[in-house]
N, C-alpha and C positions, 0 to 999 in steps of 0.2 A: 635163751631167756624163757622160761615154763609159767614165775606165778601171774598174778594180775587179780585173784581172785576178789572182791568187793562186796560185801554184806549189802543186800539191797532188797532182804525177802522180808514182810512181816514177821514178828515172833509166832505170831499165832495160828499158823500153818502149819502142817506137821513135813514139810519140809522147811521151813522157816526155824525150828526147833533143830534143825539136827544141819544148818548151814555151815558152823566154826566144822564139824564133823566132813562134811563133804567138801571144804576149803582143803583142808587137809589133806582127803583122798585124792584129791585135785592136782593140787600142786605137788605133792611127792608123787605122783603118777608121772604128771609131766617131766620133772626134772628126773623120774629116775630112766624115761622108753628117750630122753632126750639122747640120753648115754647108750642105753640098751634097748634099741625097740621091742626085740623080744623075751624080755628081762619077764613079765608078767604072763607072757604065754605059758610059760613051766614051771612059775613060780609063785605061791598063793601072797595077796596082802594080807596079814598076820595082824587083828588089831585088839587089846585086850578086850574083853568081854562084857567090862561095865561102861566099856565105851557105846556100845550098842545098846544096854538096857535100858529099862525103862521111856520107850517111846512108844508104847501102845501095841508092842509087836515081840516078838521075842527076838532075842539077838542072831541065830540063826536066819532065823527070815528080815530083820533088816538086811544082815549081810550079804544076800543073795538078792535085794535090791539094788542096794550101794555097788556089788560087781557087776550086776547087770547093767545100770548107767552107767559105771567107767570101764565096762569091758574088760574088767578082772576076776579072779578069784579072791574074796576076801572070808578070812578064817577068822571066829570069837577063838580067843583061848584064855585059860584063866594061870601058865604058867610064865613067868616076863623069860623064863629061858628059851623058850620057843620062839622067840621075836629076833630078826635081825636088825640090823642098823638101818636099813631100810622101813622096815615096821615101826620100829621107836620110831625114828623122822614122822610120820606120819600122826605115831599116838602123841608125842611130843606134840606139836605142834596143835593138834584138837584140844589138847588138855591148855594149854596157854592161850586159847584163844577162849576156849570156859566153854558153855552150853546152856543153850537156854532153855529155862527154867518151864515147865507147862505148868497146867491147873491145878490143882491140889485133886482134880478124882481122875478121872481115868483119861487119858489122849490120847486123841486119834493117830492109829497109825498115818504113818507117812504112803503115799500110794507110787505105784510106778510112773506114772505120768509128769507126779511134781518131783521127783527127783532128777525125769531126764532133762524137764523143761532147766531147774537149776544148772545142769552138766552143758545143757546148750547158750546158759547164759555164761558162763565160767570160758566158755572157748571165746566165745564173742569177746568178751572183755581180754580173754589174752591175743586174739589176733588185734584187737585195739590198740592195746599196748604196744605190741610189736610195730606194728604203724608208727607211731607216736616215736618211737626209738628210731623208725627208720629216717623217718623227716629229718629229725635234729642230726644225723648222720649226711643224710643229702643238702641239707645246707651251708649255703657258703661261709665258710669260717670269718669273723672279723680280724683284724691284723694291728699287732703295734709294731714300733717301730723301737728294735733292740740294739745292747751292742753288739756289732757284727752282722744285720742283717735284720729281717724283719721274721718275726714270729706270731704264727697263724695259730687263732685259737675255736675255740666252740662254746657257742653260749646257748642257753634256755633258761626260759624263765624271765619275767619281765623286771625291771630294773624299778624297784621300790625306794625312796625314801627314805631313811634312815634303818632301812633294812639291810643288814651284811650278807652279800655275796655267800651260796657254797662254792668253796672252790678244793676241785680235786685233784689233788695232786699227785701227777700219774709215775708209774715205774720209766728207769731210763729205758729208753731201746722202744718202747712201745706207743702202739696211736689210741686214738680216744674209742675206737669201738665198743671195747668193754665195757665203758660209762655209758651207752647211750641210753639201754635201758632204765640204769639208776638216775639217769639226767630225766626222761620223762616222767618218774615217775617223782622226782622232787619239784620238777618245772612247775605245777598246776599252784605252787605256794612260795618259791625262795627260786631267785635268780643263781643261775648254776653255771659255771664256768669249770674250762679243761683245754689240757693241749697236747701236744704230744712232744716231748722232753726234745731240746736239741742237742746236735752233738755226735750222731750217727748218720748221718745224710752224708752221702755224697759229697765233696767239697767245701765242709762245713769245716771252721774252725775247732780244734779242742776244747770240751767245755770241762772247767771244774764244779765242786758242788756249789760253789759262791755262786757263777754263775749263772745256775737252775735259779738259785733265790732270787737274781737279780731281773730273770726272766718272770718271775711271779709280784716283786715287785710294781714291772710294770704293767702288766695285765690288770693288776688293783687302779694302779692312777688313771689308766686308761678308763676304765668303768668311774672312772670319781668316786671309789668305794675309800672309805677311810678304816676299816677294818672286815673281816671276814672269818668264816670260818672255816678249817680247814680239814679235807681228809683226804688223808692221804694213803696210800696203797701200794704194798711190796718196799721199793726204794724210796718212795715217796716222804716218809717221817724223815729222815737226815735233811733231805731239802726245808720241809717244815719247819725245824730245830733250827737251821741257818737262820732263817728268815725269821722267826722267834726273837733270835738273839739280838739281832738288830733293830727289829720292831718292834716290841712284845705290846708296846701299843696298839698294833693293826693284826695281832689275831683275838678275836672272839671265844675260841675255845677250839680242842683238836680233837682229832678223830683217829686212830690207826687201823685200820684197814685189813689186816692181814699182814700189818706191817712190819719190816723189818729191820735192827737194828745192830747189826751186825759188823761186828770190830775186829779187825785181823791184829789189834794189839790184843790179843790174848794167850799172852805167853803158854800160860798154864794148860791150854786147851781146854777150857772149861765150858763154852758157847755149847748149849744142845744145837748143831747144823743137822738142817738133814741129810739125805744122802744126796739130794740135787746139789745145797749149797756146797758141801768139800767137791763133788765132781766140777761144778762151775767154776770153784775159783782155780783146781788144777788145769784148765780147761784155760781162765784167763789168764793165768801166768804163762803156759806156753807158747800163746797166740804172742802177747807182748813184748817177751823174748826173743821167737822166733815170725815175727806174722807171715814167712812164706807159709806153715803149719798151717795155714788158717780155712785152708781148702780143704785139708782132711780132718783137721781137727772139730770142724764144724758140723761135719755127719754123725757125731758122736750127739748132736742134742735135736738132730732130725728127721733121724728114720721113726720107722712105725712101730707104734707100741707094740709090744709082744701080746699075742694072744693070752685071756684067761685059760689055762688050766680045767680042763673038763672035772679035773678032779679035787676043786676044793668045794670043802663043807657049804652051806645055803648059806651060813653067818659070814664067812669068808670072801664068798663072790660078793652077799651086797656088798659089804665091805668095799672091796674091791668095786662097784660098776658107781659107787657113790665117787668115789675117789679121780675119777677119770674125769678129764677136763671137757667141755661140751665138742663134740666134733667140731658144730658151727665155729667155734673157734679157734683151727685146726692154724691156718695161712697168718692170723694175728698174733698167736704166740710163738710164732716162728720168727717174727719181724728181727730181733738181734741176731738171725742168722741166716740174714737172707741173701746175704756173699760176704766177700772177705773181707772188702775195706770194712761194711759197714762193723762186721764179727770184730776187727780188730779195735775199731774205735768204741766199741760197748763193752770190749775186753778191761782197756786202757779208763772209763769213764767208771766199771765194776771197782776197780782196783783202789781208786781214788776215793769210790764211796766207800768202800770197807773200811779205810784206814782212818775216817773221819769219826772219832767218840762222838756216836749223835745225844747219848745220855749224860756227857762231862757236863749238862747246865738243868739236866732234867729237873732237880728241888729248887732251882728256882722258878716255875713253871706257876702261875698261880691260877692260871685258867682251867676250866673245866677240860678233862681227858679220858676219855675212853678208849679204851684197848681190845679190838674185835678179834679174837682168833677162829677158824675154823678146823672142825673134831678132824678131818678129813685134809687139812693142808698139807700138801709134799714139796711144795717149792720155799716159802718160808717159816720156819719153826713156830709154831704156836709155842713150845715153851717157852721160847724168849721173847718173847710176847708177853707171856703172861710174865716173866720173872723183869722187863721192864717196866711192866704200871706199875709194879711196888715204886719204882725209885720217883715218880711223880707224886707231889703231896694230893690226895684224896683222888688220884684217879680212881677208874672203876674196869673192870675186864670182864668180857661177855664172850663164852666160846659158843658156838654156831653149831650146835647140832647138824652132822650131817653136811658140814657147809667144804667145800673146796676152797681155793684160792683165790677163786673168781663168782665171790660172791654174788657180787653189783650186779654180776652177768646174769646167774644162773637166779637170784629169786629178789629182785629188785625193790619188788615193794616192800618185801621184809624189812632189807637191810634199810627202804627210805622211811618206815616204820620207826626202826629203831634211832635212825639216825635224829628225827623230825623228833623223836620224844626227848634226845638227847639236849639236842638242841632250846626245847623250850621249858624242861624241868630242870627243877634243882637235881645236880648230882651228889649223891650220897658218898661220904665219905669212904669209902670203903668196898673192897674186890668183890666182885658178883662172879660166879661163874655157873653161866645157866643151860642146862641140857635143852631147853625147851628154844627150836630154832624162828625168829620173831619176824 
């Protein structure tokens, strides 16, 4: 988790002017040494050149403020070929967030003092955050009472009134950590529920995708919520769409996630899969056929990433160190392979969700829908992503700048940014797809 950043400066400060600017440098700093600590030791921040003007200074010498608070090297350039995906992230994200405007005659530079004091309020707010994410992780889950047993869930966020629950709806195989930063950082406004999918445990009976619905179902009557909103993440929209179908009363509007929707009826092979999805499912078909496999079979999605390559171009590494999943989150996305019963049962629950057409009801969907992909996802295709909000009437699709698969995780308040705006504007008829990451 890296952003947290918070506008809290006057405008009229000459760090106050240049905050959307140092947000930016902020957060693509954090999220990028989260991956690569010494990503910025050999490697300059590249930031166009009218990003720095006009602030009473000339752009070289802001730039040599701005690295010296965040302890980088940052470079004006006035060519966008010079910029990696790394640098975009950063210009992106300054330019969507705007700049504010100074006097009409001349402005004071911005001085060294008030830029570190900002960079020392940016950390404080992000170890806050991470706080906040840690609590809603160490408290005790509430519990209902399911078929087959009882399932334990996670809440945040206090229980309003004729206000709809978020509820996120998580991938199979996996626990709620990933959420928690996106869960504190929705809690301070909208009560937020999550659980962690059954079906993989230990002793647990076989779940289908009915099921999951059935389990989400009741987590709603439990809270007395009579509709909600939903987003869902990776596996998460098929369970959605169940639960749609039967209720279309009790959802409010949907969200996908990084989501995916992916149907092994496809004769023709037409599905853009990445190369995780064909290795995964060849991976779940052997297991289920054979599940003695499942002990060797299961090293194939656990060993350690292969080193970068000393010898790819600057554009190529960020590329590359943007793309890699946060360390911290190394032992959580290993959880569907953390031995073999459980490998086989997440095998056997993979299989079952593939074959289910999550999109066979999509045009009748009359709820608001957005479709979140990330530039940078390897585990689920952002093409088909984007090539499923067509089949929803007036959804809308927003790709991530720079964003992994694990978004929630890696820049939380963005994503509860955009989710929160989602949530309470009208949505516009029609596909967005925005470089600038929110």
């Amino acid at each position: 988790m890296t952003d947290g950043a918070i506008h809290t400066h006057a405008a009229g400060d000459g760090a106050g002017r240049l905050r959307p600017l140092l947000d930016a440098v902020h957060d693509t700093a954090c999220e990028v040494r989260a991956r690569r600590p010494d990503y910025f030791e050999h490697r300059p921040l590249r930031l166009p050149a009218e990003l720095l003007a006009h602030h009473g200074t000339t752009p070289a010498a802001l730039a040599q403020l701005i690295g010296d608070s965040y302890e980088l090297t940052v470079e004006p350039v006035t060519d966008p070929a010079d910029c990696t995906s790394v640098d975009r992230l950063a210009a992106a994200r300054a330019q969507h967030a705007g700049t504010t405007p100074g006097d009409s005659g001349a402005q004071r530079a911005p001085q060294p003092g008030e830029l570190a004091a900002v960079a020392r309020e940016q950390s404080e707010l992000r170890r806050a955050a991470e706080r906040d994410a840690a609590r809603i992780g160490a408290a005790a889950p509430l519990r209902v009472g399911v078929l087959g047993g009882v399932l334990p869930y996670t809440a945040a966020g206090v229980r309003e009134e004729g206000e709809p629950p978020v509820v996120l709806v998580n991938a199979l195989g996996m626990g709620t950590a990933l959420w928690h930063p996106l869960m504190a950082a929705l809690a301070p406004t909208r009560r937020v529920l999550t659980w962690a999918p059954r079906g993989t445990a230990a002793g647990t009976r076989p779940m289908r995708l009915r099921d999951q619905a059935d389990d989400l179902a009741a987590v709603l009557a439990t809270e007395g919520a009579r509709d909600c909103h939903l987003v869902c993440w990776c596996s998460g929209p098929k369970t959605a769409m169940e639960f749609r179908r039967r209720r279309p009363e009790s959802v409010r509007s949907m969200v996908f996630l990084h989501g995916s929707f992916r149907h092994t009826g496809d004769p023709a092979g037409l599905e853009p899969d990445t190369p995780y999805e064909r290795n995964l499912e060849e991976l779940c078909r052997a297991v289920v056929a054979r599940p003695a496999l499942a002990a060797r079979l299961r090293t194939m999605f656990t060993g350690q990433p292969a080193e970068m390559s000393g010898d790819l171009t600057a554009h190529r590494f960020a590329d590359e160190v943007l793309a890699l999943p946060a360390p911290a989150l190394g032992g959580e996305l290993l959880r569907p392979f953390s031995d073999d019963a459980v490998l086989v049962a997440y095998a056997r629950q993979l299989l079952d969700y593939w074959a289910y057409d999550g999109l066979a009801h999509a045009a009748d969907v009359q709820v608001p829908v957005l479709c979140v992909s990330g530039e940078f996802d390897r585990i689920a295709s952002p093409e088909r992503l984007a090539l499923a909000a067509d089949r929803f009437p007036g959804a809308r699709h927003e790709r991530l700048a720079g964003a992994t698969h694990h978004s929630m995780y890696d820049r939380p308040r963005e994503v509860a940014r955009l989710l929160t705006d989602f949530f309470t504007e009208a949505v516009r008829p029609r596909s967005i797809v925005s470089g600038a990451a929110r």
